[in-house]
N, C-alpha and C positions, 0 to 999 in steps of 0.2 A: 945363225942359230935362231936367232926370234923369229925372222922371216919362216923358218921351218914351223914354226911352233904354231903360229900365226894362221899358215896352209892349215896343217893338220885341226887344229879350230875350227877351221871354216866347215873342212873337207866332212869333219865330225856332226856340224851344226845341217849341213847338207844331207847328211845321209841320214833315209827313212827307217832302218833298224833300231835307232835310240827311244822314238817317241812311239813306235808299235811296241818295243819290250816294256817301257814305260806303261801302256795303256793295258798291258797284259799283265802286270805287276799291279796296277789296279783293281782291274776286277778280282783278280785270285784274293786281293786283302777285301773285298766287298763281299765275294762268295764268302769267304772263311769269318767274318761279321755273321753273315746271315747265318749258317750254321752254329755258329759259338751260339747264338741269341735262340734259335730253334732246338738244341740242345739243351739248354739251359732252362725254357720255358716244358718240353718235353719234362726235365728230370723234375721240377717243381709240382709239375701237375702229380706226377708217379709219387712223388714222396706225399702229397696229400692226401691221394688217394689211398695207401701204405695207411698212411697215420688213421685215415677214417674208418677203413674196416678192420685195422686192429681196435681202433676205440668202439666199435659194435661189436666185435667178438669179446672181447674185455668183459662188455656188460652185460652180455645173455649170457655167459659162463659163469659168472660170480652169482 
């Protein structure tokens, strides 16, 4: 039973499928970084921009 266990170990640490889905699980959390961080500067700039031409229409209407 170890001996089995022991194979399947190795046969696991041998095979090329682990460290590609590994490195593909990588980028997808650096893609999905770079979006969350692009979206988030995106919605920052729009809310400033929101805030500024309501604060100029504010003050040529009053």
């Amino acid at each position: 039973m170890l001996s089995n266990l022991k194979r399947r170990v190795v046969e696991f640490l041998k095979a090329e499928d682990g460290p590609t889905a590994v490195e593909y699980a990588v980028m997808l959390a650096l893609i999905i970084v770079v979006c969350i961080a692009a979206i988030s500067a995106l919605g920052s700039n729009a809310s400033n921009t929101f805030s500024y031409v309501g604060n100029k229409v504010n003050t040529t209407s009053s």
